[in-house]
N, C-alpha and C positions, 0 to 999 in steps of 0.2 A: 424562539423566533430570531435573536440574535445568530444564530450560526443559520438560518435561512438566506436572512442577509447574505451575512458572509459568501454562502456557497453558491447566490447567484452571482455578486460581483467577480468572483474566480471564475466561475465560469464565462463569464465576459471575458477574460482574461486569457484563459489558457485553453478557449477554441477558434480556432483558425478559420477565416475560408480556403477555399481553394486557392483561388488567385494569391491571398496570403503567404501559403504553404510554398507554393514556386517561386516567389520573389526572395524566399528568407534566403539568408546568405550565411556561406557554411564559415564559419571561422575558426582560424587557428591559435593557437597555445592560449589559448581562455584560461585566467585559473579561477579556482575553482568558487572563489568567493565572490567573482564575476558574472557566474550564470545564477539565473533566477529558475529556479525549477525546486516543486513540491513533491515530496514524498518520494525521492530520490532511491532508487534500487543500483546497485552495480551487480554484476557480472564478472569475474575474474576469470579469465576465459586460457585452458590452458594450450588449446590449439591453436592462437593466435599470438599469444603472450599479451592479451592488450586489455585492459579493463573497458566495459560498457555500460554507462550509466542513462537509462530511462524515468519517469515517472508522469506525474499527471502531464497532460498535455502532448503526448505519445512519440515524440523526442527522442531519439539519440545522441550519445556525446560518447565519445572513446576516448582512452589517452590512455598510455604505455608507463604512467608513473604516479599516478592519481592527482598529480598537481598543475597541470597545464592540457586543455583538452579540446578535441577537433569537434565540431556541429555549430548547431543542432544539424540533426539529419533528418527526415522523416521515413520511419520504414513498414508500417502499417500500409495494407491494403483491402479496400471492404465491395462487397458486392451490393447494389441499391436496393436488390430485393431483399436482404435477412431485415433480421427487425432490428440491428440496429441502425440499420439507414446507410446510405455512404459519407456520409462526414459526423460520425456519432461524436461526444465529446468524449476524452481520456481521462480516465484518473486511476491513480498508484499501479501503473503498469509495473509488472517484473517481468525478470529474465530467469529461466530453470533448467538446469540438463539434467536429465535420466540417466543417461549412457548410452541410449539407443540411437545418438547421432542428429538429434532433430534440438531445436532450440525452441524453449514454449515461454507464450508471451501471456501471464496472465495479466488481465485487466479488469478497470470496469469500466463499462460502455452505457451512454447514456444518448437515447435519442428520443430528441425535445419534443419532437412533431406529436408523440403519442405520448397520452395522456391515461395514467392505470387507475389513480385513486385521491381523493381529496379529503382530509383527516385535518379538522380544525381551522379548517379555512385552506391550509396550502395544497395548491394542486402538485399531485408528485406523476414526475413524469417516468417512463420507461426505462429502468436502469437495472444494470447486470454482471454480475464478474462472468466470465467468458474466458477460453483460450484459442490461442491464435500458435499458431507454428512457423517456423522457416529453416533450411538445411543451414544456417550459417546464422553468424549474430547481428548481422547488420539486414537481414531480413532481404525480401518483404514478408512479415507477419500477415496470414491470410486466413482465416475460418478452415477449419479442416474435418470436423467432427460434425455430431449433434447441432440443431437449428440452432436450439438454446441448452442451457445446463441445468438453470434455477428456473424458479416458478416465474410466469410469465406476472401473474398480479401481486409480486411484491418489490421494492428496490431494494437490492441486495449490493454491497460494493467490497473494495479491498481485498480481491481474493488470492490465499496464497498457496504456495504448493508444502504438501509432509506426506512422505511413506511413513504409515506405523509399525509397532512393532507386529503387526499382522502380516506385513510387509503388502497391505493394500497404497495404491496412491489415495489421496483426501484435498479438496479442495478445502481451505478455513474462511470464512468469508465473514461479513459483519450482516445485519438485519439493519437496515436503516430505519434511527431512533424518527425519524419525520412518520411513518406510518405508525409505530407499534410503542412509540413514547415512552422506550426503557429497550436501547440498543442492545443488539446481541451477539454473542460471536459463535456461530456455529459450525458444522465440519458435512461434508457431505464424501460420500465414496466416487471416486473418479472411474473410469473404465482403465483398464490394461494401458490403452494407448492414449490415455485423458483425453481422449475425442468425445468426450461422453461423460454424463452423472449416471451414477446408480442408485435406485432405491430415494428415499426422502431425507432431507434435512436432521440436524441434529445439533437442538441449544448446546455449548460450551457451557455459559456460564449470561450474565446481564450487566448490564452497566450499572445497576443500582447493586452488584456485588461489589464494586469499586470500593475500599476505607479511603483513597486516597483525592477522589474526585470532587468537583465543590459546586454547584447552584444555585442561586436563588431561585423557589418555587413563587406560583401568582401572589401569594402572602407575602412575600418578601421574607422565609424563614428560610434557613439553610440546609440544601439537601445534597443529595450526589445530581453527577451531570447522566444526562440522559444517551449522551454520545459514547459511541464503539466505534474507533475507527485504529487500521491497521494492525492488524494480527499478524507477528512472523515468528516460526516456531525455533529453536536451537535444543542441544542438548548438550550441555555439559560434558565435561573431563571423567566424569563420576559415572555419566548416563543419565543424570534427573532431565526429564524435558520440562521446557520452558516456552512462556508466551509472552513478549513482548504487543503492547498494547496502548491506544494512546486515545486521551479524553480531553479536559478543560476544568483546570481550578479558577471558576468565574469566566474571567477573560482571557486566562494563558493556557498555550497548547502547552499538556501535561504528557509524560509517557511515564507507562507501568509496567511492572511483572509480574507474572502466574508461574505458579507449577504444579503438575500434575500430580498427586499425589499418588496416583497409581502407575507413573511412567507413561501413560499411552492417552490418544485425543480423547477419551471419556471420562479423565478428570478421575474423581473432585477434582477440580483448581480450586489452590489458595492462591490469593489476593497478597504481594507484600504492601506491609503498611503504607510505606513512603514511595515518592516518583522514584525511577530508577538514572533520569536526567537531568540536568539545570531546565528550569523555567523555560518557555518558549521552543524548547526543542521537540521534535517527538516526529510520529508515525514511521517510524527507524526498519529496516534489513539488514541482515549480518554475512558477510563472507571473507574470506582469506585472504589476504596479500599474496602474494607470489612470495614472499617469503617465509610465508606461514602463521603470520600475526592475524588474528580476530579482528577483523576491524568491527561498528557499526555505521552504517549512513542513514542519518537525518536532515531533516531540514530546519533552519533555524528561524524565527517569525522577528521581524526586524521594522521600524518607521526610519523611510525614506526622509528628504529632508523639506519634502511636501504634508509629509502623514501619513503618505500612502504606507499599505503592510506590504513587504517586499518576503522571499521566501528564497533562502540560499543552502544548496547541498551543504553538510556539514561532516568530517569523518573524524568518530572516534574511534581510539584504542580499547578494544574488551580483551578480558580476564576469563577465559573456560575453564581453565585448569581446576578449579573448584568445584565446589557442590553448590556454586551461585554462580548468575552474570553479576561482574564487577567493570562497571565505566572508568574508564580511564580520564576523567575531567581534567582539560587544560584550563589555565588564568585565563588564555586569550581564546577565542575562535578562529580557525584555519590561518 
């Protein structure tokens, strides 16, 4: 119930209205400990030379060096008749290129107006990972495929892009733990041109596989946390793939990692024991410097000097070269 909270006052938060959206003002050399934005994606983008970072709240921010950066910008555009509405809410938007020239914007879309299901009291409303497309990175991101992708009566979020070794595309996406009270991570087939799902869903793995995760149940005994959120896949110097994943020890946002023990999205996945971050950090994507360094971007969960939780992009150094991810942990933050 706690993280219900939680997820309606964020969504106060990081949706806009209209009139909103036109008045924001775009600003310059922001760095990076400045902006407030959750679940933070970049982009290394090599036709532009310019990094682009998006996330909840459906947001852009560019900058040419990862430390001082131009937005927000808004580059999202929806039609009133799909079902996500036209001012759907945003959450853990990414940015993807194939090679086919197109730039795809996965997200999750949530709109309020419609109501799918009610499991314990909470009514859960309409919500979906979805992709969005535009010939360039600063969009406009616009529907281009399928009405919808996933099943219309579940809420499904965080969805991310992996070619396997089948060399099919796969959407990974989470099961939201508020309907099915034991979060999932699943993989679905994409079409050629991800304008489209194929075929039905497929569990990963559950939140109660988590060793690392912590709760208290209605007893007040100790169990794993029911949350699955943000799955992004990598694979090592070696070729092991890997799943990067993120929960809650009680009250702290936690991140973890998996690997497939078969190399490909149908697992087994183990579970490693311990978080893979410091405390507070998590829901993380991985991509390249322009020089060729691993980074990862998360966000970090921080009390303002009100109380309020504020939510600031964070970039680490990773380690591929191995048969592990290895975080590169600073003393300080950014």
């Amino acid at each position: 119930m706690k993280r219900l909270v939680v997820l309606c006052l964020f969504a106060s938060l990081v949706v806009l209205t209209a009139s909103a959206q036109r008045e924001m003002r775009v600003r310059q050399n922001v760095p990076t400990d400045s902006i407030r934005l959750s679940d933070p994606a970049v982009l290394a983008d090599k036709k532009t030379g310019m990094y682009y970072m998006t996330g909840t709240g459906g947001m852009m921010w560019r900058s040419n060096d990862l430390k001082l950066w131009e937005g927000p910008m808004r580059v999202t555009e929806f039609e009133a008749d799909s079902w996500m509405g036209s001012r759907p809410m945003i959450w853990a938007a990414e940015l993807h290129q194939t090679g086919d020239g197109w730039y795809y914007y996965f997200a999750t879309f949530t709109n309020q107006a419609v109501k799918i299901d009610t499991v314990r009291g909470n009514v859960i409303e309409r919500r979906a990972s979805q992709v969005l497309r535009a010939d360039n990175p600063m969009g406009p991101y616009r529907a281009f495929g399928d009405a919808t992708y996933l099943p219309a009566n579940r809420p499904t979020l965080d969805g991310t892009f992996w070619r396997d070794t089948d060399g099919k595309p796969y959407m990974v996406f989470c099961g939201e733990w508020l309907q099915n009270w034991n979060g999932t991570i699943e993989k679905v087939e994409l079409k050629p041109d991800l304008g489209g799902t194929v075929g039905e869903p497929k569990i990963l793995f559950r939140a109660s596989d988590s060793p690392w995760s912590r709760e208290r149940d209605d007893e007040g005994n100790i169990t794993w946390n029911k949350v699955t959120d943000g799955p992004y896949l990598f694979r090592t110097a070696t070729g092991r793939l890997g799943m990067v994943w993120t929960s809650w020890v009680f009250d702290v946002y936690t991140q973890g990692v998996a690997y497939s023990t078969s190399g490909t999205l149908d697992g087994p996945w183990t579970q490693e024991p311990e978080p893979i971050t410091p405390p507070g950090y998590g829901h993380s994507m991985l991509f390249q410097r322009v020089d060729g360094q691993w980074m990862m971007s998360v966000h970090y969960h921080e009390k303002d000097i009100r109380g309020r939780t504020i939510r600031t992009p964070h970039f680490f150094e990773v380690d591929l070269s191995g048969n592990k991810l290895v975080v590169k942990v600073e003393k300080t933050k950014n």
